[in-house]
Backbone bond lengths (Angstrom), bond angles and torsions (degrees), N, CA, C in turn:
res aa  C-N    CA-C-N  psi(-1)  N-CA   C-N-CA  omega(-1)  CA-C   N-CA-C  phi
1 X - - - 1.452 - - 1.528 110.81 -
2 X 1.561 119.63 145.49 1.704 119.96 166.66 1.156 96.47 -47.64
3 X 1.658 100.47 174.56 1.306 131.77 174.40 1.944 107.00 -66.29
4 X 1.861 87.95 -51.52 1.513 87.67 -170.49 1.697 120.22 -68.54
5 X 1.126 110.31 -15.31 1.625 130.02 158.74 1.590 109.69 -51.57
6 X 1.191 119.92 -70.14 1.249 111.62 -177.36 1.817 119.51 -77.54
7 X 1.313 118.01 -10.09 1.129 124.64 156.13 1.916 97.98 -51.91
8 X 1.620 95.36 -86.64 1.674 94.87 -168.57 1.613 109.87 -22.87
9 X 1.587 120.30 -63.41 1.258 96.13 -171.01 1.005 149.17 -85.52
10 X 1.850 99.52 8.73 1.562 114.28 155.62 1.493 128.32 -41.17
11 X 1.686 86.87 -56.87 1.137 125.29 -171.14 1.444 96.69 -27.12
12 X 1.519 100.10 -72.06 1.654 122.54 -163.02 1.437 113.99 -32.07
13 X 1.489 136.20 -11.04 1.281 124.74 -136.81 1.508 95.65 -120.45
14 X 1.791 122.40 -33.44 1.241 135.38 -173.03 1.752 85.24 -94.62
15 X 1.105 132.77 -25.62 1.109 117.08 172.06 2.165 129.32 -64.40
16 X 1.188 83.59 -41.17 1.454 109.30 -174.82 2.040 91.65 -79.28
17 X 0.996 99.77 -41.77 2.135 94.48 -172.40 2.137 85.04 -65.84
18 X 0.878 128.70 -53.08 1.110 119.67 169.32 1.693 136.85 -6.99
19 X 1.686 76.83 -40.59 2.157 97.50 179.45 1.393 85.54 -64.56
20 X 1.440 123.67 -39.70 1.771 112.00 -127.46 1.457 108.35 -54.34
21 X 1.371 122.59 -37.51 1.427 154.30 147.45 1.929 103.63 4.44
22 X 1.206 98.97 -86.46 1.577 119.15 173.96 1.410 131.05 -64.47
23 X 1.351 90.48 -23.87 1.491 112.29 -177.57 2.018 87.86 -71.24
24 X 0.964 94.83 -83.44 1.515 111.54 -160.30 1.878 100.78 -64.56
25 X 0.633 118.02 1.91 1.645 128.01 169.12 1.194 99.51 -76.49
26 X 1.618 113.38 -80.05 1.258 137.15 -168.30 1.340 127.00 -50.95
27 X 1.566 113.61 -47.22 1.195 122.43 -151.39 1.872 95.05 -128.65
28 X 0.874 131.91 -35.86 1.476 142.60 -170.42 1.896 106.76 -113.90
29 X 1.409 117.37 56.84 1.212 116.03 -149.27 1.783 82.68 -88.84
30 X 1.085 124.03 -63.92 1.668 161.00 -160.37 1.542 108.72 -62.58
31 X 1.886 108.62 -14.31 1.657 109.42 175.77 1.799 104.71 -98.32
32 X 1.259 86.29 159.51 1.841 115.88 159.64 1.397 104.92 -79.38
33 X 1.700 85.45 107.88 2.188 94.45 173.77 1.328 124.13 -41.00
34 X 1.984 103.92 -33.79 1.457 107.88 -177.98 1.402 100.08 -61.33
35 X 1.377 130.74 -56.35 1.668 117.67 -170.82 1.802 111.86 -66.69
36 X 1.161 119.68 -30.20 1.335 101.62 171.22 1.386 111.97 -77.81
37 X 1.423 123.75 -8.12 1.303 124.68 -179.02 1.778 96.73 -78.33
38 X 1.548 121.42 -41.89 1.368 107.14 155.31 1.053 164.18 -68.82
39 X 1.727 99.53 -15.12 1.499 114.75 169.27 1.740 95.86 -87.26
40 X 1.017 140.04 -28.46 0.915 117.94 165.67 1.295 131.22 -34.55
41 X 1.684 112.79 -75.20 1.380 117.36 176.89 1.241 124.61 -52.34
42 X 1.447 117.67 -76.35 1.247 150.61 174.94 2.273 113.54 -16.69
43 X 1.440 97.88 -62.69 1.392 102.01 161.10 1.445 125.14 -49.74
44 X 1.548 104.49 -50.30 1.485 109.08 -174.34 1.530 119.26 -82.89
45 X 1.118 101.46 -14.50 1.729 106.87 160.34 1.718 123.73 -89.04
46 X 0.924 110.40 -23.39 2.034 123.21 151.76 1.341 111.13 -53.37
47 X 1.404 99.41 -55.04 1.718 110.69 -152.85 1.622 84.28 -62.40
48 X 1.240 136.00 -49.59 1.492 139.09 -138.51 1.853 87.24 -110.21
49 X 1.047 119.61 -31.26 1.878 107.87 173.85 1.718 101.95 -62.97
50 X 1.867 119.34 -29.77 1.493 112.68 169.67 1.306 120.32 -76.19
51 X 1.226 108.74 0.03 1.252 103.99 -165.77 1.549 106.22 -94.84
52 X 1.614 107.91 -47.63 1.434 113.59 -161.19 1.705 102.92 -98.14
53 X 1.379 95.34 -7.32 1.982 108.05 167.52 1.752 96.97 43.81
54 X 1.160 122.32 76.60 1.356 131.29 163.71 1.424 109.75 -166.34
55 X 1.369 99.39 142.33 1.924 109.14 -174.26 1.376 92.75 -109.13
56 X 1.248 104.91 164.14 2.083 115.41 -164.19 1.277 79.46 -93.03
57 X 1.273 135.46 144.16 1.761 148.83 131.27 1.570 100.75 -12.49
58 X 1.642 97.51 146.71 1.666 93.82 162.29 1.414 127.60 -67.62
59 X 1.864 115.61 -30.37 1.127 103.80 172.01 1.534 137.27 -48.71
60 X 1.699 104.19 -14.09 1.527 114.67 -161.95 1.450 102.45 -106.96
61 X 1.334 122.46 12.92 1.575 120.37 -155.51 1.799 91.32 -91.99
62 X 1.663 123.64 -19.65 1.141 98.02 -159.53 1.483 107.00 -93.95
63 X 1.510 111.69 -9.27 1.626 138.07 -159.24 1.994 101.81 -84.51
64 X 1.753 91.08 -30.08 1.282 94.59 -167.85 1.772 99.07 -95.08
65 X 1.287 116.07 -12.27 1.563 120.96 172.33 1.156 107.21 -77.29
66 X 1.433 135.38 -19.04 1.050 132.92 -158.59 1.964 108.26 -118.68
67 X 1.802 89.85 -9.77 2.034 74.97 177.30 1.766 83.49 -115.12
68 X 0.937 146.39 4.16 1.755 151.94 164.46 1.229 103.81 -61.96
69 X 1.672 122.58 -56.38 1.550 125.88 163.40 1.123 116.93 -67.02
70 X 1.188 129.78 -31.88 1.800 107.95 -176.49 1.902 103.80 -95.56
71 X 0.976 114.21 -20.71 1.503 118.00 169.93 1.318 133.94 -71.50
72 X 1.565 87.52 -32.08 1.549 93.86 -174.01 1.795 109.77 -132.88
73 X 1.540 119.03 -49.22 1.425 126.59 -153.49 1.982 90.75 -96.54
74 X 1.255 121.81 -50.77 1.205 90.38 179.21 1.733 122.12 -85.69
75 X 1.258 100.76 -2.40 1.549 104.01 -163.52 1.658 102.05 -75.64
76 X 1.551 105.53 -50.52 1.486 104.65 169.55 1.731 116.71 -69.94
77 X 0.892 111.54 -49.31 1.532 90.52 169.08 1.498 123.99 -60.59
78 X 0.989 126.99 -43.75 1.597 106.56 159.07 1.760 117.43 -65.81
79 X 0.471 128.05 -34.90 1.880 136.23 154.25 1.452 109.58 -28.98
80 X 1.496 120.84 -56.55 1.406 117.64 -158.44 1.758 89.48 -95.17
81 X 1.134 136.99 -12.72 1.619 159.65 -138.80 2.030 71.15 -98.41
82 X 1.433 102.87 -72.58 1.772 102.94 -155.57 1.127 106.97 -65.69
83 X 1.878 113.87 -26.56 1.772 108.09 -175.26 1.579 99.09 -73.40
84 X 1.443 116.01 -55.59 1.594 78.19 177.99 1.627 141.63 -68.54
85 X 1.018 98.69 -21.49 1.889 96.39 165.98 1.198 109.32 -80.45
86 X 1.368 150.50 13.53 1.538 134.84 -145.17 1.462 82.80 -162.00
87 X 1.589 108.46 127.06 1.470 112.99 159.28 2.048 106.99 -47.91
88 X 0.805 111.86 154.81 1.982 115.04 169.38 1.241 100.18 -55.55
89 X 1.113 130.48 -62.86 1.791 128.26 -156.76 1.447 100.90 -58.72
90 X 1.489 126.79 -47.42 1.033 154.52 174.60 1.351 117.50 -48.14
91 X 1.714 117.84 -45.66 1.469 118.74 -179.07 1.768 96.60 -99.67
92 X 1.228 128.82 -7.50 1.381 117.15 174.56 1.092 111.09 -87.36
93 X 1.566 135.86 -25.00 1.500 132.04 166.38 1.296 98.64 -65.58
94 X 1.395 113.81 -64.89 1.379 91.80 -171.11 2.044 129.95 -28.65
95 X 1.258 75.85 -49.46 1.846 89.83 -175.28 1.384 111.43 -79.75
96 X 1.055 100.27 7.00 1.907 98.47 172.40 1.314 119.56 -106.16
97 X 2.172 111.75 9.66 1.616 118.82 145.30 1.301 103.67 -54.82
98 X 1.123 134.98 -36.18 1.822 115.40 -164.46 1.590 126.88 -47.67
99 X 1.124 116.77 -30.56 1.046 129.57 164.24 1.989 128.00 -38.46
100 X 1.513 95.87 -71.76 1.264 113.83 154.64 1.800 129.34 -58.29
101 X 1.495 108.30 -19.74 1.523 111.36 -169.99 1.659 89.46 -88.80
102 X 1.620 106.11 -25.90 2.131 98.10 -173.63 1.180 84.22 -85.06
103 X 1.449 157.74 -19.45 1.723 133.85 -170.27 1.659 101.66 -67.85
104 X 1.170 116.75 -43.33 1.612 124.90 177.31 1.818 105.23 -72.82
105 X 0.702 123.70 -61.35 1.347 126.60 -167.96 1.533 106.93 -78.29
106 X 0.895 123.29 4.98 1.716 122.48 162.48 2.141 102.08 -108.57
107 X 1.160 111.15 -21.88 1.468 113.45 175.97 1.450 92.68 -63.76
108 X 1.480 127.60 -63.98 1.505 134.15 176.45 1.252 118.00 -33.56
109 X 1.473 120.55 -59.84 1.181 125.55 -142.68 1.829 103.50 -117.28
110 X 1.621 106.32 -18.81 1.559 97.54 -174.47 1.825 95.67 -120.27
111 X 1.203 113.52 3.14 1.667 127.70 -170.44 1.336 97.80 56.26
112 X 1.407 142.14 15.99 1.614 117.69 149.06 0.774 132.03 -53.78
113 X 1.462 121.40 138.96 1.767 143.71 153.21 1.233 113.18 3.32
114 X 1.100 140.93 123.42 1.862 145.25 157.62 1.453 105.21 -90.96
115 X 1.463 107.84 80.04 1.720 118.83 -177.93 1.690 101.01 -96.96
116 X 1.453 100.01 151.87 1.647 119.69 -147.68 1.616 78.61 -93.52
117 X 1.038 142.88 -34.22 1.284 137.38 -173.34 1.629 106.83 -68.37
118 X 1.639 124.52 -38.52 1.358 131.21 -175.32 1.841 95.75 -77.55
119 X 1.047 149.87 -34.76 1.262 157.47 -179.82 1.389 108.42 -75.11
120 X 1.421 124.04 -33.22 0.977 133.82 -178.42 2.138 126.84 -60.95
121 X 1.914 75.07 -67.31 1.856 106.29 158.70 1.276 114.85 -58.52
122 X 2.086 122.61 -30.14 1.211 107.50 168.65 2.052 130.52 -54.06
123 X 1.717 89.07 -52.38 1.265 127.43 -169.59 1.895 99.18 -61.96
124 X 1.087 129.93 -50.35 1.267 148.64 150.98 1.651 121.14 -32.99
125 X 0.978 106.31 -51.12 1.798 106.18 159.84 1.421 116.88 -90.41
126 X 1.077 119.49 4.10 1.374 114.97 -167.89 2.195 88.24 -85.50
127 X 1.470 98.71 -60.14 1.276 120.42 166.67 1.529 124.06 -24.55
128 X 1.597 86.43 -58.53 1.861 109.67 -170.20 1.395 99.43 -61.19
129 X 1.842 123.73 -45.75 0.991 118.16 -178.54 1.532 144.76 -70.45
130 X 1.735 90.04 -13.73 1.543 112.55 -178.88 1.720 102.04 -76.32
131 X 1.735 108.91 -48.90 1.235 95.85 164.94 1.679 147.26 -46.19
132 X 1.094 84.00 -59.38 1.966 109.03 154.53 1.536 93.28 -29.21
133 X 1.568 129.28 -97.18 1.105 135.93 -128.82 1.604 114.07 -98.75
134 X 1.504 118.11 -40.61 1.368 129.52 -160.95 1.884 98.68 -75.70
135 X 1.248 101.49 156.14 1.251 115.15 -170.71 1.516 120.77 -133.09
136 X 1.342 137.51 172.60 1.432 120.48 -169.63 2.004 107.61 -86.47
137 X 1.589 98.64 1.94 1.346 100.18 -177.90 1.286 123.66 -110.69
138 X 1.648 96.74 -1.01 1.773 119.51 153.36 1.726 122.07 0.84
139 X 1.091 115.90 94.31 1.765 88.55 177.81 1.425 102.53 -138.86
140 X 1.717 111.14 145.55 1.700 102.53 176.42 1.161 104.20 -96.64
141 X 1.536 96.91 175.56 1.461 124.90 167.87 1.657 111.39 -146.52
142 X 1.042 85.69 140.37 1.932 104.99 -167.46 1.387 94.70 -33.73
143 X 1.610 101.66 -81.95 1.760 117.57 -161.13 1.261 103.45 -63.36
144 X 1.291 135.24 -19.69 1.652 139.23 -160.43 1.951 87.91 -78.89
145 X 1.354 113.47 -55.08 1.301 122.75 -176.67 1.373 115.12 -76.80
146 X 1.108 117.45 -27.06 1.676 105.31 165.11 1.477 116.84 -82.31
147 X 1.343 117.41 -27.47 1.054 110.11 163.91 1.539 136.37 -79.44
148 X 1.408 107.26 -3.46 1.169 106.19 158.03 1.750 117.92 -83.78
149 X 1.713 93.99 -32.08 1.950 82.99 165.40 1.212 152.67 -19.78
150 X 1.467 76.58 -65.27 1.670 132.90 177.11 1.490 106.10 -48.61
151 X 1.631 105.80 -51.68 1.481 113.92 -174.14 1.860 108.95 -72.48
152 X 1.225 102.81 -50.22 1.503 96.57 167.29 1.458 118.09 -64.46
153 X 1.522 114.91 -16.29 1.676 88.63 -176.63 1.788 115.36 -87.02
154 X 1.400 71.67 -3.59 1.932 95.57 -177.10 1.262 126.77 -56.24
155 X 1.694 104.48 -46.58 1.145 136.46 -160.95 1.764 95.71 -99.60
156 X 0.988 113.93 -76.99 1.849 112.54 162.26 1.480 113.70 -26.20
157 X 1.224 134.16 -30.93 1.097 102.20 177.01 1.758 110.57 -110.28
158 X 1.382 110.69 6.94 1.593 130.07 176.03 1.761 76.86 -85.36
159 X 1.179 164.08 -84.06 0.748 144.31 -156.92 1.546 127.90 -39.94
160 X 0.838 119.34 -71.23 1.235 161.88 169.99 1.766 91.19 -28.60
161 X 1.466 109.50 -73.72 1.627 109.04 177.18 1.852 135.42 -49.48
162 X 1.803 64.86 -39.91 1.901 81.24 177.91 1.375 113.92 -66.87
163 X 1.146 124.37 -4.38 1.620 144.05 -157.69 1.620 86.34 -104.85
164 X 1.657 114.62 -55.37 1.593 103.99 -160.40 1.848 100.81 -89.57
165 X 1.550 100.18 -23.10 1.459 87.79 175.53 1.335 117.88 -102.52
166 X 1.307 111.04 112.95 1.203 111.01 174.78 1.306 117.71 -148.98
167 X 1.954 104.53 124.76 1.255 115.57 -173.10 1.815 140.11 -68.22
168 X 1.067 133.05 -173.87 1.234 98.98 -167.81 1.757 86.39 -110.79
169 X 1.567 106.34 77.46 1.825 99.53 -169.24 1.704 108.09 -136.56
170 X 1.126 123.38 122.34 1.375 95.57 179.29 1.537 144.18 -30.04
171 X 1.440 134.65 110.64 1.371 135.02 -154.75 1.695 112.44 -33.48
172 X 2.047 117.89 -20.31 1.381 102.09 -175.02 1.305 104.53 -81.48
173 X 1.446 108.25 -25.69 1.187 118.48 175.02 1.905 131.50 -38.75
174 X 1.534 104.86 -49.17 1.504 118.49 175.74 1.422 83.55 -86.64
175 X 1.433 163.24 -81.36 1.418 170.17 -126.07 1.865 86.19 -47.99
176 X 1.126 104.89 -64.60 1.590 129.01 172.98 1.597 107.10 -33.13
177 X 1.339 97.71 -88.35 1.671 107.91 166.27 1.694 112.25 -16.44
178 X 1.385 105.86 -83.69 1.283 105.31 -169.73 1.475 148.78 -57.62
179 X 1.978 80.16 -19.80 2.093 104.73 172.19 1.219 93.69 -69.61
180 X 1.509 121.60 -48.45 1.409 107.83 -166.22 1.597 118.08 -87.82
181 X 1.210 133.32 -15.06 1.601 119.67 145.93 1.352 109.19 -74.50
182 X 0.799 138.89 23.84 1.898 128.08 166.58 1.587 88.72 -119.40
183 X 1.334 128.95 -49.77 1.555 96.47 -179.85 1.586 123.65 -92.19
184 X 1.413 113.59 16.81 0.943 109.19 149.36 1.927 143.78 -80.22
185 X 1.448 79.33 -21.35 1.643 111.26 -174.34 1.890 93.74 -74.86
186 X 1.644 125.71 -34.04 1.022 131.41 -138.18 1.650 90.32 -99.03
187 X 1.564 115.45 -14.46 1.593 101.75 -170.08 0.988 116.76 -102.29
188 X 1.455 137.92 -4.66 1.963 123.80 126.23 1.259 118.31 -16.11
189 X 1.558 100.54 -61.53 2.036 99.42 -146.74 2.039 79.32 -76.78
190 X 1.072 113.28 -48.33 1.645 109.27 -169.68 1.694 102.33 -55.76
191 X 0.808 139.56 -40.59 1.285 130.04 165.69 1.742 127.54 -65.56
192 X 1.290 116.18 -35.53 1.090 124.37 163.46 1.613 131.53 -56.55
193 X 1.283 99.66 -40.30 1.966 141.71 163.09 1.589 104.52 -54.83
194 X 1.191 106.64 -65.03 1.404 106.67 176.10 1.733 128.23 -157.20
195 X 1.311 90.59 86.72 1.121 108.81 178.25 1.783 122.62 -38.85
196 X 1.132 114.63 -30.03 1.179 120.42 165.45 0.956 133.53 -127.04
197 X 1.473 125.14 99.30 1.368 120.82 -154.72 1.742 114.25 -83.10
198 X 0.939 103.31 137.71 1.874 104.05 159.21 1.519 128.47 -44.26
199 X 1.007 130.39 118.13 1.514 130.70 161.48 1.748 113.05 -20.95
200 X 1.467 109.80 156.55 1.605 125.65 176.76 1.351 117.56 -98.01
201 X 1.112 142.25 122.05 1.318 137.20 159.13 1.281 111.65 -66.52
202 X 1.586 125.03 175.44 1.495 119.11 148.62 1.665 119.54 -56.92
203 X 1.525 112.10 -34.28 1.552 113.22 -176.25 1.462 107.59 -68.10
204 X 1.355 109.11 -46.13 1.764 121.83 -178.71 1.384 101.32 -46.45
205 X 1.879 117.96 -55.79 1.067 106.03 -174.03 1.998 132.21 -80.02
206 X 1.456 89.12 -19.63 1.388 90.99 162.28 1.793 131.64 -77.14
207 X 1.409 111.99 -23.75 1.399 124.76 153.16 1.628 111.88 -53.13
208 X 1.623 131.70 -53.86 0.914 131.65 175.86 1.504 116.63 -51.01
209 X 1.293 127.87 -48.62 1.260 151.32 -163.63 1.952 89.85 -68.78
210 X 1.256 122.57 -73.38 1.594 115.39 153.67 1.441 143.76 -16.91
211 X 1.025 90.75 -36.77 1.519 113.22 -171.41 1.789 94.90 -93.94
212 X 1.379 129.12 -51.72 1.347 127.76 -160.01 1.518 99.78 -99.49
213 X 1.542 118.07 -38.70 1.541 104.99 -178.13 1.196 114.24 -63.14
214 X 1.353 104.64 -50.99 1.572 130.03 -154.59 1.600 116.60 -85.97
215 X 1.751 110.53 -66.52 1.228 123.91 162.03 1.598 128.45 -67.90
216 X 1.628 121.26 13.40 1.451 131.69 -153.08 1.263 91.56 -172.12
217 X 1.554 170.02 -90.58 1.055 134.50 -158.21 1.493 124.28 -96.48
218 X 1.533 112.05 -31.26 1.223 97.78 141.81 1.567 158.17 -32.76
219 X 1.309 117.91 -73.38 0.967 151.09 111.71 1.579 116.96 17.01
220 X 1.138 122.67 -71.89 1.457 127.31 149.96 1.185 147.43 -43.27
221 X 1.557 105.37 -39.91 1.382 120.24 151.16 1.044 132.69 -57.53
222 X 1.399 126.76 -48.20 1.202 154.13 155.80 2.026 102.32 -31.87
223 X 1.390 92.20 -57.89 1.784 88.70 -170.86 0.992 114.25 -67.41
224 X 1.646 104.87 -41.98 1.529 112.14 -171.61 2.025 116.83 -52.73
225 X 1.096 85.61 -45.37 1.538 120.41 -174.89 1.554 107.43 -40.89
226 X 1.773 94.72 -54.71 1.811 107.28 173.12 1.207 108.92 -65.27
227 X 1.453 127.31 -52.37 1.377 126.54 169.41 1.636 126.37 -15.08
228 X 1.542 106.62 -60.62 1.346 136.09 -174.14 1.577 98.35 -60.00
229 X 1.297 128.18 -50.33 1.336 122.07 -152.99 1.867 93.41 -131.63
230 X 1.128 152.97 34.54 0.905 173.34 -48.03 1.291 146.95 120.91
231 X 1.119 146.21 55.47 1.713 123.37 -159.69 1.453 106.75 -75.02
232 X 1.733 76.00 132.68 1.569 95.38 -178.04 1.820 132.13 -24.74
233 X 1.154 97.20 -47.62 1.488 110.54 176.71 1.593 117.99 -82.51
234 X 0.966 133.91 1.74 1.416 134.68 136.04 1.393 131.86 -81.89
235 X 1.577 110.71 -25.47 1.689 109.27 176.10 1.286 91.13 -92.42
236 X 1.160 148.74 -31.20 1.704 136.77 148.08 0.946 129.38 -0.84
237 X 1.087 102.85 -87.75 1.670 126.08 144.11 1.255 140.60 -12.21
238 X 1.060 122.36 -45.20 1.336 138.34 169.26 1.434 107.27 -81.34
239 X 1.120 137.46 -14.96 1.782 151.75 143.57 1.747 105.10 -28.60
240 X 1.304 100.19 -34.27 1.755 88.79 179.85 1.429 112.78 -96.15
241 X 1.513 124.97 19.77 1.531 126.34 156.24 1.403 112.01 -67.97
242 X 1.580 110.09 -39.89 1.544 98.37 173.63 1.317 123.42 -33.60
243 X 1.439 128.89 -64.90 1.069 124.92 -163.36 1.957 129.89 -69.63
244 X 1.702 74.97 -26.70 1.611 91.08 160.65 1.438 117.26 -71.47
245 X 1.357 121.49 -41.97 1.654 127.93 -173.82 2.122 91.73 -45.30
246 X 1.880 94.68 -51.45 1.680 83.36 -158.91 1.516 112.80 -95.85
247 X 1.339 102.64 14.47 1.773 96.93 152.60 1.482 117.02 -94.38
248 X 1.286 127.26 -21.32 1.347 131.39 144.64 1.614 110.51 -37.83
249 X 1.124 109.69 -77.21 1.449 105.28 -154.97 1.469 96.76 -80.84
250 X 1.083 125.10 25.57 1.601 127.79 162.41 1.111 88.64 -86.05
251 X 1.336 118.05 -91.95 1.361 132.49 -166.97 1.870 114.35 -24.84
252 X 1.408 117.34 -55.39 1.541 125.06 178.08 1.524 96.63 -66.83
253 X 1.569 122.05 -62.41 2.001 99.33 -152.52 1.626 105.34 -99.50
254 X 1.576 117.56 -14.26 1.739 100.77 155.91 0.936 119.80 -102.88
255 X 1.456 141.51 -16.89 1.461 134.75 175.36 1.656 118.14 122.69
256 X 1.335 89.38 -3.71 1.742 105.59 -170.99 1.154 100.93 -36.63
257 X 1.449 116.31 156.00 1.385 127.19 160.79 1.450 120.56 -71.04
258 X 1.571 113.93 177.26 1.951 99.78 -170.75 1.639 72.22 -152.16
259 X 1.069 117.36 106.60 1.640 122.73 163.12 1.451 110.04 -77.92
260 X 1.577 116.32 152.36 1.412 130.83 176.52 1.493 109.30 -41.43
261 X 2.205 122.08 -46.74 0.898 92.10 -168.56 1.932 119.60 -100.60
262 X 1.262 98.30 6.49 1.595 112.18 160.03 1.700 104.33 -67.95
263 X 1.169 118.49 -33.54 1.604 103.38 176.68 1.860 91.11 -74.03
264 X 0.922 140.11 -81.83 1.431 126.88 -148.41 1.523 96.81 -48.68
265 X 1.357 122.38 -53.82 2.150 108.26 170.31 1.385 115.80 -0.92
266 X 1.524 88.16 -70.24 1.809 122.17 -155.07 1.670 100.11 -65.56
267 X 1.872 112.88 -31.45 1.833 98.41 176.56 1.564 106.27 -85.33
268 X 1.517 105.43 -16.78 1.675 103.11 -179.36 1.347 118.18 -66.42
269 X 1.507 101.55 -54.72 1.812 107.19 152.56 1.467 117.43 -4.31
270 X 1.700 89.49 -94.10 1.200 106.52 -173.56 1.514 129.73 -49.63
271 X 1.289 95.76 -35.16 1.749 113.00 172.70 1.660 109.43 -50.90
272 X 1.593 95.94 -52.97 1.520 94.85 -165.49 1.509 97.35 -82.86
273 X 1.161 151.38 -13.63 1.366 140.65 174.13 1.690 103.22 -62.72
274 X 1.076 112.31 -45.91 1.492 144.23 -146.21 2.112 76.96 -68.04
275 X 1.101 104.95 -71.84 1.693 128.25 -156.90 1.755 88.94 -66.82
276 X 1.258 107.55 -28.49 1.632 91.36 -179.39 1.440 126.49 -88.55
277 X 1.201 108.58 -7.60 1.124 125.57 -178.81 1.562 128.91 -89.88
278 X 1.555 112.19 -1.21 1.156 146.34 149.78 1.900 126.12 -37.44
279 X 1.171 111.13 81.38 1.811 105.28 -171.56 0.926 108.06 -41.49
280 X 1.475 131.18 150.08 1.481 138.14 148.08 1.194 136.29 -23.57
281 X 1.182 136.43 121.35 1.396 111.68 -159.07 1.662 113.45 -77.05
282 X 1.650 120.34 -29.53 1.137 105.35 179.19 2.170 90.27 -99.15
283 X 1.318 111.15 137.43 1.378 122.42 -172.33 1.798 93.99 -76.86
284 X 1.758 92.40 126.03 1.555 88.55 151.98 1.752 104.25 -144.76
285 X 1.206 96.80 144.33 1.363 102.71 177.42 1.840 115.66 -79.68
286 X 1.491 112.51 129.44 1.237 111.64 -177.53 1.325 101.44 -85.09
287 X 1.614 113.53 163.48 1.167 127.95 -157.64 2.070 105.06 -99.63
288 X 1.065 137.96 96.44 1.193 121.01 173.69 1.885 111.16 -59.58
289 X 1.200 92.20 149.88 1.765 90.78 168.30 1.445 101.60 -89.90
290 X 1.148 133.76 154.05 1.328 144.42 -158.76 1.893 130.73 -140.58
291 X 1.558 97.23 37.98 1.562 122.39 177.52 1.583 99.16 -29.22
292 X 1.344 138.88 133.52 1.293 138.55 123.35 1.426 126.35 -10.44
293 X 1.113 132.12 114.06 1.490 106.10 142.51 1.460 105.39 -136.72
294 X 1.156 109.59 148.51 1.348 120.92 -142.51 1.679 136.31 30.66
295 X 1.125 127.90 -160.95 1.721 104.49 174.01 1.310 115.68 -58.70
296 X 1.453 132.00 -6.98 1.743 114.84 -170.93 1.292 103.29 -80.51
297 X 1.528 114.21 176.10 1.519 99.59 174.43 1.933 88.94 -165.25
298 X 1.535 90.40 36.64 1.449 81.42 164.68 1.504 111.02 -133.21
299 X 1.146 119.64 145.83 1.649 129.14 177.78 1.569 116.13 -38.93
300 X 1.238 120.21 128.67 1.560 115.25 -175.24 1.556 97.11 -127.02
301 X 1.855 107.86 112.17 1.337 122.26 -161.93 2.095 96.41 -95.51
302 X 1.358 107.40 152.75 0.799 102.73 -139.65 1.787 89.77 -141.80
């Protein structure tokens, strides 16, 4: 497939987490984020461990504990940590450094290029997004903002790994793996959060089903997928459509308003996705790390 092919269906995945917003507003008003933060994962990594009927090797169990938490179990819990202390506009800028924190941390860890154009598109959405979201009633809070740090540095470097670790297994295969160590990691804090959960409706449960089929195993594949064929710091990047997807669909299914300078956000956005997504001009191929699992020991593209 082109480049711009697998862009688009990167794309799709920060686009679609975008709903999660409305979804869980709307329909999941009355739950603890930590438990929808677990039915999220947790289902959609079962559903897909039945599907592809293979368990990871023990050697891989500690690699996969360790990108489940930064991908999924600590990233959303510090995530839902900044939305409630942190106005939204407020905790989505924050989290729209990630971008810029994988341009450095893939130079480290994958020896790519530190190009002024990828720093650039970072610095550029960071902006686009403050416009988009921040408001004149904006206000921080210490822990609200470190914990959104925290959440981007979480996720930046879950990026970043999943890029160098990669098994030799079909991509639904690790997609699988990792829903299900991140929602396993996730049902402490969800139990701790709320010990007693609320009853399901049919809507509760069909919102859930959205959120984990759609926004969680879908969705994952999709990222993972860009990852593989991708440099990190451009499918990064494209992480700040989320927030645009759900000021869009503010605006269309509640009526929200779209001010003049939330429209220029929304072309900066796009601008800087647009500009980051730009290959290098001199081509170098990044190096995957290339763990065993089982006797194969060659990459299975996906």
């Amino acid at each position: 497939m082109s480049r711009t092919t697998d862009i688009a269906l990167t794309a799709i995945a920060p686009a679609i987490w975008g709903s999660s917003y409305i979804v869980t507003t709307q329909f999941l008003p009355a739950h603890s984020p930590f438990v929808v933060a677990l039915l999220r994962a947790l289902p959609a990594g079962l559903l897909l461990m039945l599907l592809v009927r293979q368990l990871p090797p023990r050697g891989w169990l500690g690699r996969l504990l360790i990108l489940g938490a930064l991908n999924f179990a600590v990233f959303w819990s510090l995530l839902f940590v900044a939305a409630y202390r942190l106005p939204g506009g407020v905790a989505a800028t924050v989290g729209a450094v990630q971008p810029l924190i994988v341009v450095f941390l893939s130079a480290v860890a994958l020896g790519t290029q530190i190009r002024m154009g990828a720093v650039l598109s970072a610095l550029a959405g960071i902006a686009g997004v403050a416009l988009l979201l921040l408001g004149p009633e904006a206000r921080l809070d210490m822990v609200g903002v470190l914990a959104g740090l925290g959440g981007a540095l979480s996720m930046a470097v879950g990026v970043v790994l999943t890029r160098k670790w990669r098994p030799d297994v079909p991509l639904v295969t690790f997609t699988a793996w990792q829903l299900t160590a991140g929602g396993l990691l996730m049902m402490p804090v969800a139990w701790l959060a709320a010990p007693d959960w609320p009853g399901l409706s049919l809507t509760n449960l069909a919102a859930l089903a959205w959120l984990s089929l759609i926004g969680g195993a879908l969705t994952y594949i999709l990222w993972f997928r860009g990852l593989a064929r991708i440099e990190p710091a451009a499918v990064s990047l494209l992480g700040i459509l989320s927030p645009l997807t759900a000021v869009i669909l503010g605006w269309l299914a509640l009526g929200e308003s779209l001010s003049p300078v939330q429209g220029l956000g929304a072309i900066i956005v796009l601008g800087a996705v647009w500009i980051g997504q730009r290959p290098a001009g001199a081509p170098r191929r990044l190096r995957f790390a290339q763990p065993r699992c089982g006797a194969k020991a060659a990459t299975t593209r996906s």
